[in-house]
C-alpha positions as CSV (number, residue, x, y, z in Angstrom):
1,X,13.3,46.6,-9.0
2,X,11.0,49.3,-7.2
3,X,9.6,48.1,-4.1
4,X,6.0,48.1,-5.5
5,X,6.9,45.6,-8.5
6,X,9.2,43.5,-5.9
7,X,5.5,43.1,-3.8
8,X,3.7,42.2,-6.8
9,X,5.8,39.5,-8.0
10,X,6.0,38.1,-4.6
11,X,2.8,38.0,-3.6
12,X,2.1,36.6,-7.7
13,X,5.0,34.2,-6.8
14,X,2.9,33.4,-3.4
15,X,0.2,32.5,-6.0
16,X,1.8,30.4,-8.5
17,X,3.7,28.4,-5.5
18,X,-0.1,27.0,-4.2
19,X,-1.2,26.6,-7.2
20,X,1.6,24.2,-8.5
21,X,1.6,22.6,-5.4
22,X,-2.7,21.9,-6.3
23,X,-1.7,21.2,-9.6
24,X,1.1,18.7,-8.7
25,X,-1.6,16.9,-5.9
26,X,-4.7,16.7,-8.1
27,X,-4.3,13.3,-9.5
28,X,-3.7,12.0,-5.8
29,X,-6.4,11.3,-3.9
30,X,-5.1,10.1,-0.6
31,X,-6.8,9.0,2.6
32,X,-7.6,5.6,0.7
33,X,-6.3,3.3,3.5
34,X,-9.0,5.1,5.7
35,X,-12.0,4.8,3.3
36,X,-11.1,0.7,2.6
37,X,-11.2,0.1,6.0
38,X,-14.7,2.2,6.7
39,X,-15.7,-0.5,2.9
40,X,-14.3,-3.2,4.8
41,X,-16.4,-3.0,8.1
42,X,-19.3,-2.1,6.1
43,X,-18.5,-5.7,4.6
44,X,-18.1,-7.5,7.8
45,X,-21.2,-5.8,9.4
46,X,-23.4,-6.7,6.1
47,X,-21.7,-10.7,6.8
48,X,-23.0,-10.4,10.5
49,X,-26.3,-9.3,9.4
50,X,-26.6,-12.2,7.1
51,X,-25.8,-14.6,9.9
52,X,-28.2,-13.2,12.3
53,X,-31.1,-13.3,10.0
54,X,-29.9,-17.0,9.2
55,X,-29.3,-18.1,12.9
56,X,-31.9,-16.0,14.3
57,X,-29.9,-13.5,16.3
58,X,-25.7,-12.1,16.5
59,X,-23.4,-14.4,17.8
60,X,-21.9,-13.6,21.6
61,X,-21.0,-10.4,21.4
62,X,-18.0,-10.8,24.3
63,X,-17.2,-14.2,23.2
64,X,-16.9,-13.4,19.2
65,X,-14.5,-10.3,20.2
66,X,-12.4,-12.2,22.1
67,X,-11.7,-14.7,19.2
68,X,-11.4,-12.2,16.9
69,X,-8.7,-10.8,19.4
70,X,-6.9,-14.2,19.9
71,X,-6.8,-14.9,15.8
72,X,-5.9,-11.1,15.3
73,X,-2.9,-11.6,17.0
74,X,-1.9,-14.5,15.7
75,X,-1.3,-12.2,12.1
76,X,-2.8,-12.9,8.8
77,X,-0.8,-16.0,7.4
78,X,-1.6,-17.9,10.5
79,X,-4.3,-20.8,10.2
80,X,-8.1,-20.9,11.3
81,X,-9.1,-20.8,14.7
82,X,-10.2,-24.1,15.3
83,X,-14.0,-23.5,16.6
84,X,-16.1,-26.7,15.8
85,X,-17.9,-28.3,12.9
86,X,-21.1,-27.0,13.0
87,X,-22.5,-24.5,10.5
88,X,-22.9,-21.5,13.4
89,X,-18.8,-21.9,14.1
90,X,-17.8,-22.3,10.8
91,X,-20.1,-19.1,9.7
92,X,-18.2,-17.2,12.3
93,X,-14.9,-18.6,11.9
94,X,-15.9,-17.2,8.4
95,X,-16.5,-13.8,9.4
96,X,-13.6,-13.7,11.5
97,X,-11.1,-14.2,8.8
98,X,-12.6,-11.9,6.4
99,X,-11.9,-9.6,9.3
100,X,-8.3,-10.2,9.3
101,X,-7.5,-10.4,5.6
102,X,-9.2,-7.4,5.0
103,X,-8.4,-4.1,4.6
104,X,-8.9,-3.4,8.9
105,X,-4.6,-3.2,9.8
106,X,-4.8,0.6,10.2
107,X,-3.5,0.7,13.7
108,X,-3.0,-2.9,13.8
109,X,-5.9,-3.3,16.4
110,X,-8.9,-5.9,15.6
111,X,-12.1,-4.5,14.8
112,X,-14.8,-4.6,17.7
113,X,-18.5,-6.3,17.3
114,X,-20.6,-3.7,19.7
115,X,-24.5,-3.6,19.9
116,X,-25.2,0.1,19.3
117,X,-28.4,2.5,19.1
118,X,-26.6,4.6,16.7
119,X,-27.2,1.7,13.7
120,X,-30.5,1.3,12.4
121,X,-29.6,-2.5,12.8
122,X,-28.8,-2.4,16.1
123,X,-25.5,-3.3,16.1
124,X,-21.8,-2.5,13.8
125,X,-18.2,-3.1,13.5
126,X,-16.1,0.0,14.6
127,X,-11.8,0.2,14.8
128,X,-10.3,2.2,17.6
129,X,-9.0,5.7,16.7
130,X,-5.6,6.6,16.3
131,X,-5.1,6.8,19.5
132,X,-5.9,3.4,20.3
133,X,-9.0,4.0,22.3
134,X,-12.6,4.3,22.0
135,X,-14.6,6.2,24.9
136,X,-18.0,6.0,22.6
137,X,-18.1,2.1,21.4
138,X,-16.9,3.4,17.6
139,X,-18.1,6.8,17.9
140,X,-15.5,9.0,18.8
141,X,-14.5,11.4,16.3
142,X,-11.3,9.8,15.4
143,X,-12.9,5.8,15.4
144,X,-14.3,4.3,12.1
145,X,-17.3,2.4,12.0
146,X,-19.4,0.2,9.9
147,X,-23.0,2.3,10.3
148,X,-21.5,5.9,9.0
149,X,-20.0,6.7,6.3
150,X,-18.6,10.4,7.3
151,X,-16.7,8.4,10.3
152,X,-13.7,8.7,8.0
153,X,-14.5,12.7,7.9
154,X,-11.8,13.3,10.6
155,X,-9.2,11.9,9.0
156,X,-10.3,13.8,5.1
157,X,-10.7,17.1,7.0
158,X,-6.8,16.9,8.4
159,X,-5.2,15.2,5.1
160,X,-6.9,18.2,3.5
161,X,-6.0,21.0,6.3
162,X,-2.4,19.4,5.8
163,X,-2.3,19.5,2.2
164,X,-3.7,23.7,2.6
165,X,-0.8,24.0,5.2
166,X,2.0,22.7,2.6
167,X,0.8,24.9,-0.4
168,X,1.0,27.6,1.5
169,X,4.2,26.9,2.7
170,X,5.5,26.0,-0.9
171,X,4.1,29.8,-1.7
172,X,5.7,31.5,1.1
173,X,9.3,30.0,0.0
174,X,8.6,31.0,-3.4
175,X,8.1,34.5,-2.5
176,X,11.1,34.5,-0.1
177,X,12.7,33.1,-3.0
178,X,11.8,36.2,-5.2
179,X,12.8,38.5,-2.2
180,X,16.2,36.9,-1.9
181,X,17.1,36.9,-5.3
182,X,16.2,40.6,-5.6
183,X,18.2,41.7,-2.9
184,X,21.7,39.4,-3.8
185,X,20.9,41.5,-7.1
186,X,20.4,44.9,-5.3
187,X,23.1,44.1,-3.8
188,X,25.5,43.2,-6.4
189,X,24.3,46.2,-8.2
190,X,25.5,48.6,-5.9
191,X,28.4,46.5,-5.8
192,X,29.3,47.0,-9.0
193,X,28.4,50.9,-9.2
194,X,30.8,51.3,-5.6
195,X,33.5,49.7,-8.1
196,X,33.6,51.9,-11.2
């Protein structure tokens, strides 16, 4: 094959391998673990507003997140906290499980109840990054929060700079592919034309 039609079909090889690796990924969507947990605060932090317009302000900020810390670690199958009788403790005690049976086990840290400027209400759920900590009270670029939805952007942008990074690689073995089955038959051609 002249070396002109070997670059061609490489570099057209190169083509086709991204664009069967596309093909094969468009029907999955990914990232869906990340965008129920941003629904799931969203949830939690319409539940708290309901209770503060019903009790006439948020619960204790320090002392909700540390219950929601103590029945968090107790796991999801694990009963109520027992918190009282009255309407305000069973309202939170409420809240509080919604928090753990829904979708917030991403790094199997409990979500955080934080008064923030950066809600127009004043105050929103967030989950620690991926790394576990939060230097911003849920605004770090890698935390998810209950007042944005493009906090989940960090975690869209590098599923989708990985899926880019594996078509290409799929393209670049399908053009080394092309180049190494031209040369095993270069070279069994000469091969054969030593032997006669």
């Amino acid at each position: 094959m002249p070396k002109l039609a070997l670059i061609l079909v490489m570099i057209a090889s190169y083509g086709l391998g991204i664009f069967g690796y596309r093909f094969s990924m468009s029907g999955y969507r990914g990232g869906h673990e990340y965008f129920r947990a941003q629904v799931a605060l969203e949830h939690l932090h319409r539940m708290t507003k309901d209770y503060s317009e019903e009790y006439g302000g948020l619960p204790d900020i320090e002392g909700f997140n540390a219950l929601l810390r103590e029945r968090w670690a107790l796991g999801r199958d694990h009963a109520p906290i027992e918190v009282g009788a009255d309407d305000i403790a069973w309202h939170l005690n409420f809240i509080m499980e919604k928090a753990i049976k829904d979708n917030l086990h991403l790094w199997n840290s409990a979500p955080h109840l934080v008064l923030t400027s950066a809600s127009p209400d004043g105050f929103g759920f967030y989950l620690d990054g991926e790394d576990g900590i939060s230097n911003s009270k849920g605004q770090d670029r890698d935390d998810i929060n209950s007042w944005d939805q493009s906090s989940t952007d960090f975690y869209h942008a590098r599923r989708r700079n990985r899926q880019i990074l594996k078509g290409h690689a799929i393209g670049a073995l399908s053009a080394m592919g092309v180049f190494v089955v031209s040369f095993a038959w270069k070279k069994n051609k000469r091969t054969q034309q030593a032997a006669q």
